[in-house]
Every structure is written in C-alpha cells, then in structure tokens.
VMD Tcl script that draws the C-alpha trace (Angstrom):
set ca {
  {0.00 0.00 0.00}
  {2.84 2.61 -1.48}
  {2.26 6.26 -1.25}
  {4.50 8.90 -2.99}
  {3.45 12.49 -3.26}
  {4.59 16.12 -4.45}
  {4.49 19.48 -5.05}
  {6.04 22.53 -6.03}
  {5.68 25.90 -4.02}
  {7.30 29.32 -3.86}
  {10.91 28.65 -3.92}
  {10.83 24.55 -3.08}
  {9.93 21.37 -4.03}
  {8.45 19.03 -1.54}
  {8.10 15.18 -2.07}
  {6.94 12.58 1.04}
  {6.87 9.17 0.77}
  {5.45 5.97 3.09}
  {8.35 4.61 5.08}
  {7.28 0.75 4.97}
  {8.93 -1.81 3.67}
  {6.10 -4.61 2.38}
  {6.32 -8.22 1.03}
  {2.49 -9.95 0.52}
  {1.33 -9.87 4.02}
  {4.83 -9.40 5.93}
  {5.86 -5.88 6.82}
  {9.82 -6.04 6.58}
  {10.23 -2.72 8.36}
  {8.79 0.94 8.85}
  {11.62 3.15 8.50}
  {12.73 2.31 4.43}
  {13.56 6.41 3.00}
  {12.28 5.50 -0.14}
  {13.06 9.77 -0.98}
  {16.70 9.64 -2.05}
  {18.69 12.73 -2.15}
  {20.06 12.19 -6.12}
  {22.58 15.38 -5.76}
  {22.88 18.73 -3.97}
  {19.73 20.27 -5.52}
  {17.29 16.89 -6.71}
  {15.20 14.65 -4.51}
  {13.34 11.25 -6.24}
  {10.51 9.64 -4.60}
  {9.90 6.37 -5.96}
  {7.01 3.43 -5.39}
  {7.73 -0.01 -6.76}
  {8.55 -3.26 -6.35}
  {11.74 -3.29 -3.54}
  {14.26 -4.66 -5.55}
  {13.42 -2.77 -8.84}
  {12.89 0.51 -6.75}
  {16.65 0.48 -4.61}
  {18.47 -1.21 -7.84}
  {17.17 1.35 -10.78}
  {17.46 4.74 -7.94}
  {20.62 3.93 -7.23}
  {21.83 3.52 -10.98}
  {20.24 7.08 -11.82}
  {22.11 8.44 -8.61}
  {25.39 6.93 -9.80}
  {24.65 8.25 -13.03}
  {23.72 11.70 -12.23}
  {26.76 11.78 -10.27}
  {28.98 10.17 -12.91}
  {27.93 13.03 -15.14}
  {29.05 15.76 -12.66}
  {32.84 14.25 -12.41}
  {33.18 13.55 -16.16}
  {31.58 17.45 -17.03}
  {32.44 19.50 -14.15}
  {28.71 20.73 -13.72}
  {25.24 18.90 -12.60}
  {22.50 17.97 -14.67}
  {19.45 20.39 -14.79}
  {16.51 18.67 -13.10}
  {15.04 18.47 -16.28}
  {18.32 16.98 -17.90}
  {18.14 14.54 -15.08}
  {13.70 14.02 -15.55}
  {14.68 12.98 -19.53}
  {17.79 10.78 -18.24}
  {15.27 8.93 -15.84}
  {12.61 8.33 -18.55}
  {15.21 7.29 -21.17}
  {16.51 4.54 -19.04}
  {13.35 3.18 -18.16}
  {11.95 3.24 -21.73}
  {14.94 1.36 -22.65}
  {14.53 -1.52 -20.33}
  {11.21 -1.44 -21.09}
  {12.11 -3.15 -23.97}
  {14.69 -5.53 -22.26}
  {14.04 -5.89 -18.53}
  {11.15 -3.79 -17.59}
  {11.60 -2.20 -14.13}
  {8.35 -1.94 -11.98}
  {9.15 1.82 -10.46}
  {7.20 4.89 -10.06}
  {9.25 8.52 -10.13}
  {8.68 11.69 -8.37}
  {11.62 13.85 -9.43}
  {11.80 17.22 -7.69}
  {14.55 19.99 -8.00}
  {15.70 23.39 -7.90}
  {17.78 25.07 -10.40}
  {19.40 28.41 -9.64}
  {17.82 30.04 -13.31}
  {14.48 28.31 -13.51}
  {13.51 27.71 -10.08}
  {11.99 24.56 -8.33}
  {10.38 21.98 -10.48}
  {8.64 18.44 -10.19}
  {8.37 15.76 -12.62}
  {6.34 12.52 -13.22}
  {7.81 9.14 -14.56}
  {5.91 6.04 -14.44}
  {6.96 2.37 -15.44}
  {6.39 3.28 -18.58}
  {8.17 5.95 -18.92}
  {6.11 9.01 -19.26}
  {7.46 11.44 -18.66}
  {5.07 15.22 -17.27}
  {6.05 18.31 -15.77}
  {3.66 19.00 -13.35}
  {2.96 21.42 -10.13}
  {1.16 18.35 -7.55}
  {1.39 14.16 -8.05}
  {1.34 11.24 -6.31}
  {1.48 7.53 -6.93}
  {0.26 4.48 -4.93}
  {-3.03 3.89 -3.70}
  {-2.92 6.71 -1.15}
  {-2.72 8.66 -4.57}
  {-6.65 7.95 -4.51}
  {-6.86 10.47 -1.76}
  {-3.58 12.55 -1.88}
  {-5.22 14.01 -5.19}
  {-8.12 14.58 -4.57}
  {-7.07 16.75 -1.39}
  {-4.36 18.75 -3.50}
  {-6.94 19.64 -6.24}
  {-8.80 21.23 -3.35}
  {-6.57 22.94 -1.18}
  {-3.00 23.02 -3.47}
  {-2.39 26.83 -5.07}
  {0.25 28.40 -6.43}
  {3.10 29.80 -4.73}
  {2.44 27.85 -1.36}
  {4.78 28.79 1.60}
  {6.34 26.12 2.97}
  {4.49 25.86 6.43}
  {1.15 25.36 3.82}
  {2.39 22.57 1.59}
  {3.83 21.01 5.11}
  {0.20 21.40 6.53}
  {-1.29 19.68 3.16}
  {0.93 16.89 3.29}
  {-0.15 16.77 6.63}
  {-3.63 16.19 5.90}
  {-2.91 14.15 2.65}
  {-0.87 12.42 5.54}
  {-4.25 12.05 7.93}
  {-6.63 10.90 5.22}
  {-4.25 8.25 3.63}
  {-4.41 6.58 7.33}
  {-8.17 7.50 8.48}
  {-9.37 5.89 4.81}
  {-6.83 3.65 3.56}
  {-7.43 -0.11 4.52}
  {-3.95 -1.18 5.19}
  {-2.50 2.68 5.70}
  {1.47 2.49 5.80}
  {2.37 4.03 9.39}
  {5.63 6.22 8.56}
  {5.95 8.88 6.44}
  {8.74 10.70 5.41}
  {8.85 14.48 4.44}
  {12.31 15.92 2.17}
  {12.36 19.27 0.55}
  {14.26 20.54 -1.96}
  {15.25 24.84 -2.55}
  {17.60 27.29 -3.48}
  {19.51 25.44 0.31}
  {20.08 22.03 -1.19}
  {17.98 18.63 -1.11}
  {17.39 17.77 3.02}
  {14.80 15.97 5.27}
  {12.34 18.04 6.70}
  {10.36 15.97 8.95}
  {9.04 12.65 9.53}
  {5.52 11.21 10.48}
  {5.46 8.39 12.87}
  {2.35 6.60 14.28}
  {4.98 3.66 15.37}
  {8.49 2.83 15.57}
  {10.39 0.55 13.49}
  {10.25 -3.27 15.54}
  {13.74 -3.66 14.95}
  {14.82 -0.43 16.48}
  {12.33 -0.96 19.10}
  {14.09 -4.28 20.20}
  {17.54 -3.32 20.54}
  {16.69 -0.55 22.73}
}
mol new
graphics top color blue
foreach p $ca { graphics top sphere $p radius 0.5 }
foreach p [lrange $ca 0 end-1] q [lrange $ca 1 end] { graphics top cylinder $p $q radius 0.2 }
display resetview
C-alpha cells in the first residue's frame, strides 16, 4: 500500500513518501527512505517493487553523479527528468523495471520543479502528483486545497492532511511517512511522520 506524493511551491519542491517496507502480508520494516537525495539540488521519490525501486534509484544516482565528475557541472533537473525516462523506456524493452518517479529539484535560473515518470516511462512536468493507492486520496485533497506559490508551512500542513486521510481511509495505511524538501539550500529531510516505531529499532533498545 505505497504512497508517494509532491508538489512545487514558492521557492521549493516538496516530495513525502510511506516509510514501509512490504512483502504480501509481511511488513519487513517501517523506516525504508524511499526519498533519495540524487545530488545537492534533486530529490526522487519512488514506489515499486523493492528490488526494482533500490536497484534502478541507485543507478540514476550513480549516473547523475557520474555526469558531474566527467563534465564538471550537474544535470538540470530536467536533464536529469529525460535521463530517468530514457533509461526506463529502454529496459522497457529488455528488462522492464516496476518503479514509479517523483523527481523534484531546484535550479538556480528556472527555479523549483517536479516531474512525473511512471513504469512506462512518461514522462510530465507538473505542479502536484502522487502515486500508490494513497494517490486515490492525496489528489483529490491537492486539487482542493494546493495553489500556487504555497509557503512552505502550507504545503507542510497539506501533506499533513494528505498524511491524515491516507491513514483515516486507507485499509492497510502504511504508518511512517517521510517528508524531504528541496530549494535554493540544497535537497534535506524536513520531517518525519510516525504513528509507530520501526520493531527492529524498538528491540535493541
């Protein structure tokens, strides 16, 4: 029961993601950051089958990086969106991976930005999206209360209730969430959402 999510507000990007870690009925663990911080400025949120999800991120982080040591500057987050979508269409062809991408950036000329890439490799620019089943509800809440230029306490409070209604609604709501931003500062965490703790963690204290 994935859930990624995103938007775009007045200087920043914001993506959150669930923090479980799910196989059929098991639950593996409740603190997987499935938001990884790709370089300074880019954050990608991905849903997915585990394997497919860790292996293909960390490729594209690798990649992005690789790019940076060969050229001496980053990829735009656009340069980095059509990078993405290009090596999923080509295993799509070969070796399909089963992944779901929220890219977010900021570039110092352009601003923040957001970008969608499913399995299949479309590829949008948009301002708000989500993927996973809590997408059912995460969308239907940013088409009512998302707006342009959205301080960053706002699209914190909206995740927040995107947040609330994903576990009031969904029937097996992940517990976690995690919360990363992205501005003119860098890629960091912001926050995390915790209704429990992770069992292994829990044990060993």
């Amino acid at each position: 029961m994935e859930c990624v999510f995103g938007l775009v507000g007045d200087g920043f990007a914001l993506i959150v993601a669930d923090t479980s870690a799910v196989n059929s009925i098991l639950v593996h663990k409740s603190n997987e950051d499935k938001v990884m911080v790709l370089d300074s400025h880019k954050l990608l949120g991905a849903s997915g089958e585990g394997g497919d999800r860790v292996q293909f991120t960390e490729y594209i982080q690798k990649n992005v990086h690789l790019y940076q040591f060969r050229n001496g500057i980053p990829l735009t987050t656009a340069a980095a969106a059509n990078f993405t979508r290009g090596e999923l269409a080509t295993a799509l062809r070969k070796n399909p991976y089963f992944v779901n991408i929220l890219l977010a950036g900021y570039d110092k000329d352009i601003g923040p930005s957001l970008y969608f890439i499913d399995y299949i490799a479309t590829l949008h620019k948009i301002d708000k999206g989500a993927f996973g089943y809590g997408s059912y509800f995460c969308l239907s809440m940013m088409d009512r209360h998302y707006h342009q230029g959205m301080t960053v306490e706002e699209a914190v409070d909206l995740a927040d209730k995107c947040i609330m209604e994903i576990r009031s609604r969904l029937v097996v709501a992940p517990p976690n969430f995690v919360i990363k931003i992205v501005d003119k500062d860098g890629a960091r965490e912001y926050a995390w959402r915790e209704s429990i703790k992770d069992a292994g963690v829990a044990a060993t204290a």
